[in-house]
N, C-alpha and C positions, 0 to 999 in steps of 0.2 A: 375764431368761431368755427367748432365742428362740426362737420353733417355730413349725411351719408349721400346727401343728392349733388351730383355738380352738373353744370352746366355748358356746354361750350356753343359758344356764339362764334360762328364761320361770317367773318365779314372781310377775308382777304383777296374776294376777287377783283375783277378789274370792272365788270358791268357794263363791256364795251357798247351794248344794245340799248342802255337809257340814254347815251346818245349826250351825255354829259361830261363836263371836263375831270371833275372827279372822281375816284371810286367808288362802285354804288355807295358802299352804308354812308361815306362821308357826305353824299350828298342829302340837301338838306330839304324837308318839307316839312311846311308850315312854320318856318323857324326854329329848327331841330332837326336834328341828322338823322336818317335811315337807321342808323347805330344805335343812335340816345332812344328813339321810338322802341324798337324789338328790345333793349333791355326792362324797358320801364316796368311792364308784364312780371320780369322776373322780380321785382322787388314787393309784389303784392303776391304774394306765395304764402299761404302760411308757414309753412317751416322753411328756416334758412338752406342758400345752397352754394355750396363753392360757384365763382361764374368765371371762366374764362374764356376770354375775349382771342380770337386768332384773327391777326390785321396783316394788310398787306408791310412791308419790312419798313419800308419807309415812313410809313404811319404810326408805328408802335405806340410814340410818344404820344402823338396827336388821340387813338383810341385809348391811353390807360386815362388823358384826361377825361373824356367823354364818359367812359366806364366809370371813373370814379367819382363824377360832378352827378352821373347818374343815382351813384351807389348811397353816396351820403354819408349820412354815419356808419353804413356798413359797406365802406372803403375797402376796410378789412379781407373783405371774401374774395376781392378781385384781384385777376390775373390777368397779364396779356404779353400774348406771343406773336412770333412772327409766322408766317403761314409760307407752306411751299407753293410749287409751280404749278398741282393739282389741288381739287380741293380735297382728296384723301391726303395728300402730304400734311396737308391743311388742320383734318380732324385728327391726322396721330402726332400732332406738333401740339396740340390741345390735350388729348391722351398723356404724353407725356407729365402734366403738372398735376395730375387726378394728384389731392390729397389721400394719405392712408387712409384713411374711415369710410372712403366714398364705395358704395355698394351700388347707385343707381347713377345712369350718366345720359344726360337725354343731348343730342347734337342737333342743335336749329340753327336753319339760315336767316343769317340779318336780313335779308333782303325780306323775310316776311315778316313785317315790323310792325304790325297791327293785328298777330296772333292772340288771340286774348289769354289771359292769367287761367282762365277755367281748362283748356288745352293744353297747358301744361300739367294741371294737377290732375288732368286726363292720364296722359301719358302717366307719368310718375305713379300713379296709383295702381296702372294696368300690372307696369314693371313689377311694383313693389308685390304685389298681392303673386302674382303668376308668378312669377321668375323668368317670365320670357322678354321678346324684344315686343315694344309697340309702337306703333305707329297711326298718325291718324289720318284720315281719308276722308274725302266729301262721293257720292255717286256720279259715274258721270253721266251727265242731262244728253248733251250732245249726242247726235247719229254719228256711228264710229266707220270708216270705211277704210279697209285694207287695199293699199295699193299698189301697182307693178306697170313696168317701163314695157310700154309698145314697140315694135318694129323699126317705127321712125325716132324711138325716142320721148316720146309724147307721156304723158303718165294718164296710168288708164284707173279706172277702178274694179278691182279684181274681186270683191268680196265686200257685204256686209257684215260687222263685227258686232254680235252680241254682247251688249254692253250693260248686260243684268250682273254679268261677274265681274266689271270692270271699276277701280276706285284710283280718283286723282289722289296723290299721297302727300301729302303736306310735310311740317314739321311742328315743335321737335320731334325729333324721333326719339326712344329710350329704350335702354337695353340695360339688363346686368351688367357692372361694372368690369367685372375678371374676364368674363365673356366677352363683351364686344372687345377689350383689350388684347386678347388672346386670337380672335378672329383677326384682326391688325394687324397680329405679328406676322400671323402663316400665309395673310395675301398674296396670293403672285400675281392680281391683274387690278385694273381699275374698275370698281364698279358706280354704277348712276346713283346709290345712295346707300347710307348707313348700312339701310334694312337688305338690301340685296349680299353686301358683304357680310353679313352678321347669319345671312340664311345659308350663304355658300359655305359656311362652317359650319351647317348641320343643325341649326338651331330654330326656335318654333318663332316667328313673330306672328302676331296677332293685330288685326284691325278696329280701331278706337275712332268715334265719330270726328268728324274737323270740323272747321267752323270757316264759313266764308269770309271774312274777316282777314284769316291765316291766309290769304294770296299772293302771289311773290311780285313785288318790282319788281318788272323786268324790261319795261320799253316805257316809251314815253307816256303816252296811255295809262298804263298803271303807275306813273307817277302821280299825272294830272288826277285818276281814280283817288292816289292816296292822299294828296293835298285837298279833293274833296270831304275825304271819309274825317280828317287830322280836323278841318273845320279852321276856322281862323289862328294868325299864327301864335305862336305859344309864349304867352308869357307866365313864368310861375310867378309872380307877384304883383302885385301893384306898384307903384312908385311909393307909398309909405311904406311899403312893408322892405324897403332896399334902405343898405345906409353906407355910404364909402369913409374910408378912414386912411389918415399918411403915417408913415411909419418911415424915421430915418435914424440910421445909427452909424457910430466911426468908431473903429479899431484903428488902435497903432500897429504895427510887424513887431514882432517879441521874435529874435533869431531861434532864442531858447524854449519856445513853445512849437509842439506840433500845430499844422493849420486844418482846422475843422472849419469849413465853410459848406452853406446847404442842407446841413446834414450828412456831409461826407467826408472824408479823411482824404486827405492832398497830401500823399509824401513826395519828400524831396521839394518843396514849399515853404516857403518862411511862417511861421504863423503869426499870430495876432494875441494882442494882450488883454486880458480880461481877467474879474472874477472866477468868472466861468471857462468855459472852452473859447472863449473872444468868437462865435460867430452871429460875425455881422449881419448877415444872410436871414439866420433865423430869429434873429431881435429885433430886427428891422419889418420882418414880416408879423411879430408876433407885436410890434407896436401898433402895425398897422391895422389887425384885426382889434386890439384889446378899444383901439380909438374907435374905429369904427360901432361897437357896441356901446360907449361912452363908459369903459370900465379903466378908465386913466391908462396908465403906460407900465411898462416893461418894469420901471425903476422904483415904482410906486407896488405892484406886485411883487416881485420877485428882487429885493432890494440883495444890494450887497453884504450886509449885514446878516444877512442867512447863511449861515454854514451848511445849509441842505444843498443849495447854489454851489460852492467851492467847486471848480472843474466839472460843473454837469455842461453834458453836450444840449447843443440846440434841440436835440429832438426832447427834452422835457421838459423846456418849455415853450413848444409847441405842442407838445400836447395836455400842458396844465389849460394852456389859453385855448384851446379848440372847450375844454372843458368846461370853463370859466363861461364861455360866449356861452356854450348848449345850457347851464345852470339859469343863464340871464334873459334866455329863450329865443339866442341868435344862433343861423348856421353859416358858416363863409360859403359863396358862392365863388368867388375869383380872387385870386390875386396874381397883380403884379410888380416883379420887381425887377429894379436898375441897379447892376453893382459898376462903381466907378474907380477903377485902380489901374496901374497898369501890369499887374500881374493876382492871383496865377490868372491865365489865359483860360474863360469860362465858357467858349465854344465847344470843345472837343468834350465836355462834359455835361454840356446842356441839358440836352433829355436824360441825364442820371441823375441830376439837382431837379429838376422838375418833376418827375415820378417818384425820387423821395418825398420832397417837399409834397406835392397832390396826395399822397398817405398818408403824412402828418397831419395833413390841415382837411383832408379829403375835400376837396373843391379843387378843382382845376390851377392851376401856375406856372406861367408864364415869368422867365428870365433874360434878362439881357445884358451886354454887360456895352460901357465905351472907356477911353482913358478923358483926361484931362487937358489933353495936348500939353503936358510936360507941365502947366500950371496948380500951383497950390500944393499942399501937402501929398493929396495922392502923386500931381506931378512927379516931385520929388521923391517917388518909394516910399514916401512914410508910414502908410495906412492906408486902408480901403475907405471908403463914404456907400453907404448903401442907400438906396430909396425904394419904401415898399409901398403899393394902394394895396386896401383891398374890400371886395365889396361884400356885406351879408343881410341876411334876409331876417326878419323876425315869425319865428316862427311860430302859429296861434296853439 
């Protein structure tokens, strides 16, 4: 999907001040992350936007589900990277994915997760129309006082600060895309926001109204604030509107076949025999959605008997069945799946199976793998056994 606006969500910091064990956006209010809340905005946008996600390194995996269980069917537009040790390292590690077409680039922080969709197309439209950077700001209410260190050390107050010219600055912020990219490069210091680095390059930014709303977690307080504002916690459905489904399939090891498992290519790997590409992985998952929608099985769609099937990879029919569900007026919320072999070894590749597979199916996916303890077919090297859930929603 193309468009000229993208997005980057900075959610790689640490949050050490909310006073919680995880990093801010991963922490969760009202039963939903910091993260899922500040995207949600972006998807009531009228016109689509590239959205990339910068997470802490170790999260990656954990933020492309979230991003993408957010995104839905427009999976598609999502990105996620890993963030540096500042949060400029942060925003040019996002910089870096801008699609070609992207002309406008607005940079907000997760942490203000309850910015509303109107503040965005605030911003976006200042950009578009001007060509400059915008920003938006609330006034500040507060008495301002300037202050300075006493004799003994003491902090005195040295001045009253007219506070008619003075504006708290929210996000996102938004800028020309060639422009603020270009300001990125030539940086030599760190500055406190977007807008300051985008000015130190000589450029106009402009002041755009904000909305109380847009305020930043940042201590416990504004948690407790957001878990008021969020309201009870978040369920998107009902319990009729959910339906789980089991998905199990077994390949044999074919020496003479490469092995496509996940939706990934495993060289130097045995493969597995099939009409198809044999992966277990994504027929095991894709039984488990087609059951869950009550549209029969893998074998009954997509029968061996189709020569359109001969060596197609997992990923089409995963994405005939994402199709099939959305036609029948279901979206996959989750899945989970158990691979049981004792080879290849599915750790070291975990989150690369799972951010395929969360593309494919765009809902979140979760992998695991264990052996057999040496019993049954898999024991003996024979073949994988896969076991898939997974859960979807119907959508009204």
């Amino acid at each position: 999907m193309e468009s000229s606006v993208a997005i980057i969500v900075v959610a790689a910091g640490s949050g050490t001040r909310l006073e919680q064990s995880a990093p801010k956006a991963f922490v969760e209010v009202a039963g939903r992350s910091i993260l899922a809340h500040s995207l949600q905005p972006v998807f009531s946008l009228e016109q689509p936007a590239q959205l990339i996600v910068v997470a802490p390194s170790e999260l990656v995996s954990r933020a492309r589900q979230i991003a993408v269980g957010v995104a839905g069917p427009a999976s598609g537009v999502v990105s996620v990277v890993a963030g540096g040790s500042t949060r400029q390292e942060s925003v040019a590690a996002g910089l870096a994915l801008l699609a070609p077409g992207v002309r406008t680039v607005l940079v907000h922080d997760a942490a203000r997760a309850f910015t509303p969709t109107r503040q965005f197309a605030r911003v976006i439209a200042t950009v578009e129309r001007g060509g400059v950077g915008a920003v938006p700001g609330l006034p500040v209410t507060d008495t301002i006082k300037r202050t300075d260190v006493g004799a003994d050390g003491e902090t005195l107050v040295a001045e009253t600060v007219d506070r008619s010219q003075l504006s708290a600055v929210q996000t996102p912020q938004g800028f020309p895309a060639a422009q603020l990219v270009a300001a990125y490069a030539a940086a030599t210091e760190d500055y406190t926001d977007d807008a300051a680095l985008f000015a130190a390059a000589g450029h106009e930014v402009t002041l755009v109204t904000g909305d109380a709303d847009a305020f930043k977690i940042t201590t416990p307080w504004d948690l407790r604030r957001a878990e008021a504002l969020a309201g009870p916690a978040v369920t998107d459905s009902s319990p009729s509107d959910l339906r789980s489904g089991l998905g199990i399939d077994v390949h044999a090891f074919d020496d003479a076949s490469p092995l496509w498992l996940g939706g990934l290519y495993w060289p130097g790997e045995r493969g597995l025999s099939g009409h198809s590409d044999g992966d277990v992985v994504a027929h095991a998952v894709c039984d488990a959605l087609l059951s869950a929608a009550g549209l029969g099985d893998i074998g009954s769609r997509f029968g061996t008997a189709d020569p359109r099937f001969a060596d197609a990879h997992g990923d089409v029919f995963l994405s005939a069945t994402v199709a099939m569900l959305a036609d029948a007026g279901y979206r996959p919320q989750n899945v989970s799946v158990q691979v049981v072999g004792n080879s290849p070894r599915i750790g070291p590749r975990r989150a690369e199976i799972e951010a395929r597979l969360g593309t494919l199916v765009a809902a979140p996916v979760s992998i695991s793998a264990t052996t057999s303890d040496f019993l049954g077919f898999t024991g003996r090297g024979e073949g994988i056994a896969v076991i898939a859930t997974a859960l979807v929603q119907r959508v009204p």
